[in-house]
C-alpha positions as CSV (number, residue, x, y, z in Angstrom):
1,X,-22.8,-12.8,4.1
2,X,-23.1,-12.7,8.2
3,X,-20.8,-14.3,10.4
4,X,-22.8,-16.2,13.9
5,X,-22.3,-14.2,16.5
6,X,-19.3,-15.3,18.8
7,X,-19.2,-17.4,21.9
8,X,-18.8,-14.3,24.9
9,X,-15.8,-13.2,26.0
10,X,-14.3,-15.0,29.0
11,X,-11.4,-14.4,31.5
12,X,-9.2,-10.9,31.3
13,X,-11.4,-10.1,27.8
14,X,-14.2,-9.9,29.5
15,X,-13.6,-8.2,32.6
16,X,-11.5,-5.5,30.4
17,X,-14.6,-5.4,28.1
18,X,-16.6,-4.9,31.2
19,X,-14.5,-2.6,32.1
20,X,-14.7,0.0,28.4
21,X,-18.4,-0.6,28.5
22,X,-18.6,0.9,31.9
23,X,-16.1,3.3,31.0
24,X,-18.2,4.2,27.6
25,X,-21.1,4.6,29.5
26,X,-19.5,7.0,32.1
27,X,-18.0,9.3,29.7
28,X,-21.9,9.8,28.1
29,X,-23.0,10.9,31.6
30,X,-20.2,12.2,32.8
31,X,-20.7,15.0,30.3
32,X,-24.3,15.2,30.7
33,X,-23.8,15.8,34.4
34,X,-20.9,18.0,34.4
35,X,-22.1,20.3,31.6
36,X,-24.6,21.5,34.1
37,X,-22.2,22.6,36.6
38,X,-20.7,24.7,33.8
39,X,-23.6,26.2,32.2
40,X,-22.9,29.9,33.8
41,X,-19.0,29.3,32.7
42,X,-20.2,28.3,29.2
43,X,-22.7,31.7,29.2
44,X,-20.4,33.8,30.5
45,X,-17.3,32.8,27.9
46,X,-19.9,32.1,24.6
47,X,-20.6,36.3,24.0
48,X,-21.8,36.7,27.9
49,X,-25.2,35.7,27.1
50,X,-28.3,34.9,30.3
51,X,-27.5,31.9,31.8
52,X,-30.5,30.7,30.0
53,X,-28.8,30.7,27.3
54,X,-26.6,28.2,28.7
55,X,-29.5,25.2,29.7
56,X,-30.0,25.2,25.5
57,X,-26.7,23.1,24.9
58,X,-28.0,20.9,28.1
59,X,-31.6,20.7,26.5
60,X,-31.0,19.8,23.2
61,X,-28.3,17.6,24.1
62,X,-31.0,15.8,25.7
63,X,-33.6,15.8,23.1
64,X,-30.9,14.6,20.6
65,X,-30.0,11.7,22.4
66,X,-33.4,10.7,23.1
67,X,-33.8,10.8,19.3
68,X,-30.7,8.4,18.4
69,X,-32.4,5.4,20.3
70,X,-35.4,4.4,17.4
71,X,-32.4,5.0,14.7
72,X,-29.7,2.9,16.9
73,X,-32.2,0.2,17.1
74,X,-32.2,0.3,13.0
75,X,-28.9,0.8,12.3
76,X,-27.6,-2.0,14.2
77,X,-29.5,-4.3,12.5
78,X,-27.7,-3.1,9.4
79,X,-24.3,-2.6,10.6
80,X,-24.4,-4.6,13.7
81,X,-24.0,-3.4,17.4
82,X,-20.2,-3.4,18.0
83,X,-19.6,-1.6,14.8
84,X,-21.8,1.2,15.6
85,X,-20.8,1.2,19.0
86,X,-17.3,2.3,17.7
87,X,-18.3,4.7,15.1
88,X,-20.5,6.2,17.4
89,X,-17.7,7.0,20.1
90,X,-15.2,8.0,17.2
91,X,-18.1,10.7,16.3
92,X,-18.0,11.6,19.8
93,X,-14.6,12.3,20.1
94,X,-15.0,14.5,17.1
95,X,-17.9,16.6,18.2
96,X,-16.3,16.9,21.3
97,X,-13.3,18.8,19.8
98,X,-16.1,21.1,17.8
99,X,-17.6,21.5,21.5
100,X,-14.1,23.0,22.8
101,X,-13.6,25.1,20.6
102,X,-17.2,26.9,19.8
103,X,-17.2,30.4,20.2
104,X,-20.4,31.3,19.3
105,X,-23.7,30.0,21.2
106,X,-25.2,29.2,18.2
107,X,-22.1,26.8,17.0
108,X,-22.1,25.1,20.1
109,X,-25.9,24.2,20.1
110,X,-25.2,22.9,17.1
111,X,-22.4,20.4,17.8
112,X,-23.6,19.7,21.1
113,X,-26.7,18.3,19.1
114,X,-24.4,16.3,17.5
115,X,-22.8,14.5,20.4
116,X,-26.0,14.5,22.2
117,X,-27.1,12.3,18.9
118,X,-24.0,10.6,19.4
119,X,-24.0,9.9,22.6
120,X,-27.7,8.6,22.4
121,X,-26.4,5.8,20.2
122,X,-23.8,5.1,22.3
123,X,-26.2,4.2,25.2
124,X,-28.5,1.9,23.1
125,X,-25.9,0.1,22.1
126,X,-23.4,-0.6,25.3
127,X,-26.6,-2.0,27.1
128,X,-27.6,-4.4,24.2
129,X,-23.8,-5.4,24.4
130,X,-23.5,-5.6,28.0
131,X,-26.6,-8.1,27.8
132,X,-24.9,-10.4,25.6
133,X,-21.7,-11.0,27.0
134,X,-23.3,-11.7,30.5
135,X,-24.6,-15.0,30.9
136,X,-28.4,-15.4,31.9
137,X,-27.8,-16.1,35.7
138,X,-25.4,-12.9,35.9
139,X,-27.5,-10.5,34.0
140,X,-29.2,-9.2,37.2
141,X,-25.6,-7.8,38.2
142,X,-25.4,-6.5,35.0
143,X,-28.2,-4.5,35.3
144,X,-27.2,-3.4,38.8
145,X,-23.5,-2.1,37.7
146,X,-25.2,-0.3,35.1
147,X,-27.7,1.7,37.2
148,X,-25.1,2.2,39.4
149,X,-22.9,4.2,37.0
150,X,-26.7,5.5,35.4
151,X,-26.5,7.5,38.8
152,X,-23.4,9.1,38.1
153,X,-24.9,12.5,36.4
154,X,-26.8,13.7,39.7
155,X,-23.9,12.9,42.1
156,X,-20.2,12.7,41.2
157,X,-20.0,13.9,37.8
158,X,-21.2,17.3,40.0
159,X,-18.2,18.4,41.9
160,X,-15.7,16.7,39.1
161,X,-17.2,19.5,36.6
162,X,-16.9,22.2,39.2
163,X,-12.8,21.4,39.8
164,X,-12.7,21.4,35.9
165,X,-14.6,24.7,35.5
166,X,-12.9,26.5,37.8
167,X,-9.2,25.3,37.8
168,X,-8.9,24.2,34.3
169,X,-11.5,25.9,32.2
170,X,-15.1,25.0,30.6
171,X,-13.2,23.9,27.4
172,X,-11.6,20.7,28.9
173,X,-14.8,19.0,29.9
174,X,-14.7,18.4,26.1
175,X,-11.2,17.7,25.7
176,X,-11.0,15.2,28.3
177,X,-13.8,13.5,26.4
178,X,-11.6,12.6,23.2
179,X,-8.5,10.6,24.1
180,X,-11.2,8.6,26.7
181,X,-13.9,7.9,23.4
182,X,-11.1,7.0,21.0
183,X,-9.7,4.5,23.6
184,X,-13.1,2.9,23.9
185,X,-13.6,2.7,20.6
186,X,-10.3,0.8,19.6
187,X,-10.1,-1.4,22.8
188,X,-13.8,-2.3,21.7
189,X,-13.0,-2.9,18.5
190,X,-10.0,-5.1,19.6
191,X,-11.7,-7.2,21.6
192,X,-14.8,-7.7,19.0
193,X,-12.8,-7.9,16.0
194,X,-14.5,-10.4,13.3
195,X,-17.9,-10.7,15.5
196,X,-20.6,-11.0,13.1
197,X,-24.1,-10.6,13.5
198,X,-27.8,-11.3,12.6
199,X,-29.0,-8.8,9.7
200,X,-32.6,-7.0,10.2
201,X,-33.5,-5.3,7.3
202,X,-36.7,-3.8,8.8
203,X,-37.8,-0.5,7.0
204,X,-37.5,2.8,9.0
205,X,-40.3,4.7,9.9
206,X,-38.9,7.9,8.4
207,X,-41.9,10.0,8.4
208,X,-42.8,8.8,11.8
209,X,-39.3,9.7,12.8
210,X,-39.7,13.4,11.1
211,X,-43.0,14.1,12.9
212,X,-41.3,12.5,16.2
213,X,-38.8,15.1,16.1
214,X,-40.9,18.1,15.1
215,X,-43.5,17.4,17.8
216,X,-40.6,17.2,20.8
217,X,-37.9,19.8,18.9
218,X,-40.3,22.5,18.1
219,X,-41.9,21.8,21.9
220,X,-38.5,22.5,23.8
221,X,-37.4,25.3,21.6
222,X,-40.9,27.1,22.9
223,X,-39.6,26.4,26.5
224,X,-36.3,27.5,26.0
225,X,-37.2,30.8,24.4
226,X,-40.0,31.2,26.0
227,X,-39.0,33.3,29.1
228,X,-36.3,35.7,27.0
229,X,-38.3,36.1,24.2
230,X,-42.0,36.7,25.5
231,X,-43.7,33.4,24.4
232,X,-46.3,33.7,21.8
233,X,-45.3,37.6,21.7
234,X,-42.8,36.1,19.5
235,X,-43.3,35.4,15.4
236,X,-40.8,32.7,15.5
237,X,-42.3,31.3,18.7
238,X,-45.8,31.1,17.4
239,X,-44.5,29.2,14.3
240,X,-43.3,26.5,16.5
241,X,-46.6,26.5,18.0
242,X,-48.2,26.3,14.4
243,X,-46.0,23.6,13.8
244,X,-46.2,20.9,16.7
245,X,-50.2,21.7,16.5
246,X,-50.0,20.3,12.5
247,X,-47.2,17.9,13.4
248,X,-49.1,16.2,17.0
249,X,-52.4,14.7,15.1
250,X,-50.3,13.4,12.0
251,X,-48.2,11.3,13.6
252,X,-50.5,9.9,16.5
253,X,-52.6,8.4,13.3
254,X,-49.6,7.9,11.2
255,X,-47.8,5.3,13.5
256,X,-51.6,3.8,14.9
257,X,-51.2,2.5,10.8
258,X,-47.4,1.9,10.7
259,X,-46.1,-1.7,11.0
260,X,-42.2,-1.0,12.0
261,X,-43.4,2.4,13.9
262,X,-40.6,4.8,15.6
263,X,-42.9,5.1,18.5
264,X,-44.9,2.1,19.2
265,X,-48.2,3.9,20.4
266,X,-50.3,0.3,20.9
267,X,-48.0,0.4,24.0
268,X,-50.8,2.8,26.0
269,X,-53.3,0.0,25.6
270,X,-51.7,-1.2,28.6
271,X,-53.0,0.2,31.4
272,X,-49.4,-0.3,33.6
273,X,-47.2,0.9,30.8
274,X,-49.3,3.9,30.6
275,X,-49.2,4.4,34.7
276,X,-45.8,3.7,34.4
277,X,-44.2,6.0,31.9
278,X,-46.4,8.9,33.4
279,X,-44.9,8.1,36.9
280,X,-40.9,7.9,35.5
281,X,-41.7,10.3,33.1
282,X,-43.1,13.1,35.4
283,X,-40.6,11.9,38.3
284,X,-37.6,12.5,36.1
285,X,-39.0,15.9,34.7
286,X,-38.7,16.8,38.3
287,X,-35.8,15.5,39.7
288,X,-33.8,16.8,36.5
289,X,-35.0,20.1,36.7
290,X,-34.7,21.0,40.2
291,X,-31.3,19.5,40.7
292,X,-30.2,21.4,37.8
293,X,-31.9,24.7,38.8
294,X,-30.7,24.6,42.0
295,X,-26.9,23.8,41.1
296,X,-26.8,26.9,38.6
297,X,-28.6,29.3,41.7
298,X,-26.0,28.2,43.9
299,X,-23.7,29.5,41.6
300,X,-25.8,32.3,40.0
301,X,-27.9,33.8,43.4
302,X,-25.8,32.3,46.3
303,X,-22.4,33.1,44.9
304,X,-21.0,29.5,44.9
305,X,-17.7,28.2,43.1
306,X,-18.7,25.7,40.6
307,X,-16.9,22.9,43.0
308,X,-19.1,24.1,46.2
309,X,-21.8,23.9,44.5
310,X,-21.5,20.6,43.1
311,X,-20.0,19.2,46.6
312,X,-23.6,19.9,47.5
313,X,-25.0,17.0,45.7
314,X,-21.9,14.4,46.7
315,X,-24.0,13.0,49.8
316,X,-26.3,11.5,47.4
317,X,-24.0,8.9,46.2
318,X,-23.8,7.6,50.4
319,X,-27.3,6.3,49.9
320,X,-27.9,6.0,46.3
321,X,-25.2,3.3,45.3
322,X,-26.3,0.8,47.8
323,X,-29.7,1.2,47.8
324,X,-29.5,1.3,43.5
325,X,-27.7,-2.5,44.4
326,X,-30.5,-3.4,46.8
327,X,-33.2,-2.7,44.9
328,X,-32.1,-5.4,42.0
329,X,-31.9,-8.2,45.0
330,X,-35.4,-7.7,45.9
331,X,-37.7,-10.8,45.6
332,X,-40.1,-10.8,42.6
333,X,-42.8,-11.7,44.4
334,X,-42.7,-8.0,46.1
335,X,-45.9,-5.7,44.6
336,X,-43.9,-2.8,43.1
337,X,-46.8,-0.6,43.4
338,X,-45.9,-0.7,47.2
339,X,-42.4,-0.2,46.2
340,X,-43.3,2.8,43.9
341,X,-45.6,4.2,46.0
342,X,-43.5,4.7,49.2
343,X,-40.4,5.9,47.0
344,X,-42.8,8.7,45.7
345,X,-43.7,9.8,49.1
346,X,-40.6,9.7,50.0
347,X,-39.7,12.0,47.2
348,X,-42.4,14.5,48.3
349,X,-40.9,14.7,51.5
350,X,-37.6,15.2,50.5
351,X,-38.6,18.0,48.4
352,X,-41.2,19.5,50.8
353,X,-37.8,19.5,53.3
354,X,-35.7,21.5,50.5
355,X,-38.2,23.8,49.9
356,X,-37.9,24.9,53.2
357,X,-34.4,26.4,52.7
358,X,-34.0,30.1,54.2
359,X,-30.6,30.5,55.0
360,X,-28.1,31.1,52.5
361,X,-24.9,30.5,54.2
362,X,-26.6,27.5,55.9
363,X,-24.7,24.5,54.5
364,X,-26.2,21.8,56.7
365,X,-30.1,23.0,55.4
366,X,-28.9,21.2,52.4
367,X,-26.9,18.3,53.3
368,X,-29.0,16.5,55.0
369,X,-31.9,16.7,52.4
370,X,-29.5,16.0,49.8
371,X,-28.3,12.7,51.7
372,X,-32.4,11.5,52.1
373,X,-32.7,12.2,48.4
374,X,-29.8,9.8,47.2
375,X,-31.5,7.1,49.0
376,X,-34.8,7.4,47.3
377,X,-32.8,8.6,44.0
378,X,-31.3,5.0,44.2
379,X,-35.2,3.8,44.6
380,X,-36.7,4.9,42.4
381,X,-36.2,3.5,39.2
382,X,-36.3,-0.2,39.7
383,X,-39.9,-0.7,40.7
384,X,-41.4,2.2,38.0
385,X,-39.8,0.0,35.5
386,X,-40.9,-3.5,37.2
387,X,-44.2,-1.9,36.8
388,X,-44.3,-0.4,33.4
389,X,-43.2,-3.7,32.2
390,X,-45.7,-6.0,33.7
391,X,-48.0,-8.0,31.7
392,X,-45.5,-7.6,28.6
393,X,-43.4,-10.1,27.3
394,X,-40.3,-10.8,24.4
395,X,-40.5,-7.8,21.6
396,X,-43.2,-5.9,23.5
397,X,-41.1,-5.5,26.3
398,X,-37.8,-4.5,24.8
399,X,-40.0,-1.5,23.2
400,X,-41.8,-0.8,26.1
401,X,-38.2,-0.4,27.8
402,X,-36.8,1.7,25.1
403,X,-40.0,4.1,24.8
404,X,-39.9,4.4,28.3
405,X,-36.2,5.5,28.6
406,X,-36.8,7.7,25.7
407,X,-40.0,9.7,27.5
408,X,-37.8,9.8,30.3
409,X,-34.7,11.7,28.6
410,X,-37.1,13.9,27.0
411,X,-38.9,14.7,30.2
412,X,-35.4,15.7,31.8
413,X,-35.0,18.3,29.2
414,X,-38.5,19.3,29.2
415,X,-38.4,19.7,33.2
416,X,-34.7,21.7,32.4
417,X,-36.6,24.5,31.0
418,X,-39.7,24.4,32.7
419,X,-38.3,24.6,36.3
420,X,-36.7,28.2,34.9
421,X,-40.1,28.8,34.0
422,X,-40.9,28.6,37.2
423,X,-38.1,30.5,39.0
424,X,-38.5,33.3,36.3
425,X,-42.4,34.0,37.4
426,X,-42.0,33.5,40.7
427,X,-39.1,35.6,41.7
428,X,-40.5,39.2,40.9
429,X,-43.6,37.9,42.6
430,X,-41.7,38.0,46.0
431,X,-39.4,40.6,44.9
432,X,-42.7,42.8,44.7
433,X,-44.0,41.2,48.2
434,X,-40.4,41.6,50.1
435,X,-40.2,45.3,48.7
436,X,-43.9,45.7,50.1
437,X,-43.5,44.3,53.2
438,X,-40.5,45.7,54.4
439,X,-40.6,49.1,52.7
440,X,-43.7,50.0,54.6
441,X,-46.5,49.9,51.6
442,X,-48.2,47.4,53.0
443,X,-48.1,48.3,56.9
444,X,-47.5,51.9,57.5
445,X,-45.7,51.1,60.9
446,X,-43.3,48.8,59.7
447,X,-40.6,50.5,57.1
448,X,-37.7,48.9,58.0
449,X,-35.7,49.9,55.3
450,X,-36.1,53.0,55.6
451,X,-34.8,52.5,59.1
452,X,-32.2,50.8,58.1
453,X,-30.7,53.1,55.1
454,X,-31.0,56.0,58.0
455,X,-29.2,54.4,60.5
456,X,-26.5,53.3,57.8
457,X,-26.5,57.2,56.4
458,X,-26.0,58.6,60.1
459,X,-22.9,56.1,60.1
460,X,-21.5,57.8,57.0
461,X,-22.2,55.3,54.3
462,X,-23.4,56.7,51.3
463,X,-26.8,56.5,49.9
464,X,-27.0,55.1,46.9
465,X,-24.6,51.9,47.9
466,X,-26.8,51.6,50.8
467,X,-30.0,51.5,48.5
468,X,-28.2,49.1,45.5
469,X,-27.3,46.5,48.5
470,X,-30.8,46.1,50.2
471,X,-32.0,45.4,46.7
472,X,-29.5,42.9,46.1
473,X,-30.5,41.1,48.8
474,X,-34.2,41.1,48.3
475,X,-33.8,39.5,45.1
476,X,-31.5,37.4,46.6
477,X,-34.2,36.5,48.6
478,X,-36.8,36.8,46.6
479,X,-34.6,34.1,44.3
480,X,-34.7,31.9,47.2
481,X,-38.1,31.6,48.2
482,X,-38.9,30.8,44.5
483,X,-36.7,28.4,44.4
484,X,-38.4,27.1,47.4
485,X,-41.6,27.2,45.2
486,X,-40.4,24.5,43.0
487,X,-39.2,22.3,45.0
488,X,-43.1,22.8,47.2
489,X,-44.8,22.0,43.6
490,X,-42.3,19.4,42.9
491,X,-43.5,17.6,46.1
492,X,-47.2,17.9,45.8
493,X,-46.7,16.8,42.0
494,X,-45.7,13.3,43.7
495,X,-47.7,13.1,46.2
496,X,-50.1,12.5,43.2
497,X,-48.0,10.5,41.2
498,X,-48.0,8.1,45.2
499,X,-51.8,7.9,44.6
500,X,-51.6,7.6,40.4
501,X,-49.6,3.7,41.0
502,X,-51.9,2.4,42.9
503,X,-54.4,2.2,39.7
504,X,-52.0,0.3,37.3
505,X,-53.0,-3.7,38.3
506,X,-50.8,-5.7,40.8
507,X,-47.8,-6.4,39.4
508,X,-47.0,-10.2,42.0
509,X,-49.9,-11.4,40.2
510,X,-50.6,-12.7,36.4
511,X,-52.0,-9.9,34.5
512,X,-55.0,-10.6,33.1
513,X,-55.6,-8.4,29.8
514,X,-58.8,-6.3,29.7
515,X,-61.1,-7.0,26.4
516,X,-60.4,-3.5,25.5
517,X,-56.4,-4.6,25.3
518,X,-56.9,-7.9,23.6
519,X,-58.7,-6.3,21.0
520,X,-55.9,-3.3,20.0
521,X,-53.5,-6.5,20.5
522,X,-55.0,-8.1,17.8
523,X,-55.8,-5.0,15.6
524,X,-52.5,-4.4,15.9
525,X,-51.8,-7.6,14.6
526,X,-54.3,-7.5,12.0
527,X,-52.4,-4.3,10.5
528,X,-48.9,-6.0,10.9
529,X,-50.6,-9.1,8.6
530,X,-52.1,-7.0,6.6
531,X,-49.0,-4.8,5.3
């Protein structure tokens, strides 16, 4: 026996409910942000592991709470979405004390699994809640205050991990996390005590599910092996090839068949859901990975406290808040591809610009880059989504907005690892070239290390510190300029994606549904009758 759900909450309930929801929602990103400003900390304390090491508690954080969105939707139907919300934060609270005090790398991949999980469900749910309490004509700001605090990993939560690395210690990201999650969850469940809600019983896809999460798990544990443990060199690697090879064709025809599927794939029938999800999903890949390769380096190659190098990112949040606001006000009748397409060339300049960096003890190279990316940072979501959406409509749309969040978490973990791919090939490459050039192999005339290490020698400095320093700094360096390789990849990557919009159809005008979509529309009805 259900109770109707309640009338919403009005006066001081709902601006404190407001309030926790925003709150709830901050904590998940929070520590999504700041665990990348401690991921040397977190190698360097786990058993002094690579630094690599360190992006696997990031990565499969992500994955994880990618994963939790197809079983929030289910489980809410069961239990209902304020009662999940609150057992979800109490399980955060608890994972976040097995976080703290993990010793080993391999316990703390584990449990940070869990919160990513967690965390996941936490997300689904605060934005189905934050929906219903706002009434239809304020929903817009809803959606604006969210994306606001949605920007909070790639500009605040930056410098706030660095201060909490390096004055109080690694450990008390996680702490902090539990008083903050059990306060949510009781103040929630205050305020919502006695709601009922609509039951759906709908089945779960749980092989669909299984599949799902061998295809993506087994993918990201080849990327984040793949550079320490010489990629298909390795048994255990080439198993996890084996098994998203087996697991990929089994679940494209198993959910094609599947009436309550845990990926819809009828969705890439549409031609601008399709355009759409590749353009936020390769975007995201990239902006994720480069911001947090280049926050580790900073730490890692340019020496940087974990504070400095996060202050490098606060000028985003100038431009990004406003324009994030902005870009919810826009009139409807705007084409987003326009939108989409300048944002994108925007991006590629901004990136082009960092990958011109040269000077490591050159603070302004960065700032004002970093400032011209909040701005297109706060851009760039609105009017991908506007246009992955278009021409869908009621249940369509909600799981075309779901699938397309969950492609883009997964993308961000993917472009984690694969942006250290990257910097890992590229940085003996002009190790090799520096050593070359300046050593005299290449030109016979020009040895200027040799000079150098002469002149140093005649001064009285000894040789061999003399020899270990020049090499530090030509992998310094050579670090650098492959850095500066991603970020020039990053920015041809959308200059294509600028081009790739302008196929999905217009989205100010009525979409008009090819043949070819009308028919999978009603095959896929067909199937849904059928079962």
């Amino acid at each position: 026996m259900t109770i109707a759900y309640a009338k919403r909450l009005d006066g001081w309930r709902f601006v404190l409910f407001n309030i926790v929801l925003g709150l709830g929602h901050m904590v998940v990103l929070f520590g999504a942000g700041s665990y990348i400003a401690l991921m040397p900390h977190v190698a360097g304390d786990l058993g002094g592991v690579r630094p690599s090491f360190g992006t696997w508690g990031q990565t499969y954080f992500m994955i994880a709470l990618a994963l939790a969105f197809p079983i929030a939707r289910w489980l809410s139907g069961h239990f209902g979405d304020y009662r999940l919300f609150i057992a979800a934060f109490v399980a955060y609270a608890l994972t976040s004390y097995l976080c703290a005090i993990a010793q080993t790398v391999a316990f703390f991949v584990a449990v940070r699994i869990l919160l990513g999980f967690a965390g996941g469900i936490t997300l689904f749910i605060g934005q189905s809640l934050v929906l219903k309490e706002y009434p239809d004509h304020l929903k817009l700001l809803a959606l604006a205050i969210w994306g606001l605090v949605t920007l909070m990993p790639f500009t605040i939560s930056f410098p706030i991990g660095g201060v909490i690395a390096d004055e109080l210690g690694w450990r008390y990201l996680f702490y902090l996390n539990i008083p903050f999650s059990l306060a949510i969850a009781g103040i929630t469940g205050a305020l919502l005590a006695g709601r009922g809600f609509e039951p759906n019983h709908t089945r779960f896809d749980v092989i669909g599910f299984i599949l799902l999460a061998l295809i993506i798990g087994s993918m990201q544990t080849i990327l984040n092996l793949g550079n320490d443990f010489d990629w298909l060199e390795s048994p255990f690697l080439r198993s996890m090839l084996i098994v998203l090879i087996a697991a990929l064709p089994c679940f494209i025809i198993w959910e094609f068949e599947e009436r309550y599927p845990a990926f819809n794939m009828h969705l890439f029938a549409h031609r601008n859901f399709t355009i759409g999800v590749i353009g936020i999903s390769a975007g995201f890949l990239s902006i994720q990975g480069l911001l947090s390769l280049l926050i580790v380096q900073l730490q890692v190659l340019l020496g940087y406290s974990s504070y400095l190098a996060g202050m490098v990112f606060l000028p985003m949040i100038l431009l990004a808040a406003p324009v994030t606001v902005a870009m919810q006000m826009l009139p409807k009748g705007l084409d987003a591809r326009l939108l989409a397409c300048l944002n994108l060339l925007g991006f590629a300049v901004t990136f082009y610009w960092l990958g011109l960096f040269d000077d490591p003890g050159s603070f302004d190279q960065l700032f004002w880059p970093m400032l011209l990316l909040g701005f297109f940072l706060g851009s760039f979501f609105t009017p991908l989504t506007k246009l992955t959406l278009h021409g869908l409509s009621g249940d369509r749309q909600l799981r075309a907005s779901e699938e397309a969040g969950f492609l883009r978490v997964i993308a961000g973990a993917f472009g984690i690892t694969l942006q250290n791919v990257v910097l890992f090939r590229r940085t003996p490459f002009h190790q090799l070239h520096l050593a070359d050039h300046f050593g005299g192999r290449r030109f016979a005339s020009i040895d200027v290390l040799q000079g150098f290490s002469s002149r140093m020698e005649a001064a009285g400095l000894d040789k061999g510190m003399i020899t270990g320093r020049l090499m530090a700094l030509i992998r310094q360096h050579a670090g650098i300029l492959a850095l500066n390789d991603a970020f020039l990849l990053a920015s041809y990557l959308f200059l294509g994606l600028a081009g790739l919009v302008w196929l999905a159809y217009p989205t100010h005008q009525p979409l008009h549904p090819t043949v070819t979509e009308e028919i999978v529309d009603m095959r896929a009805e067909q199937i849904m009758e059928e079962l």
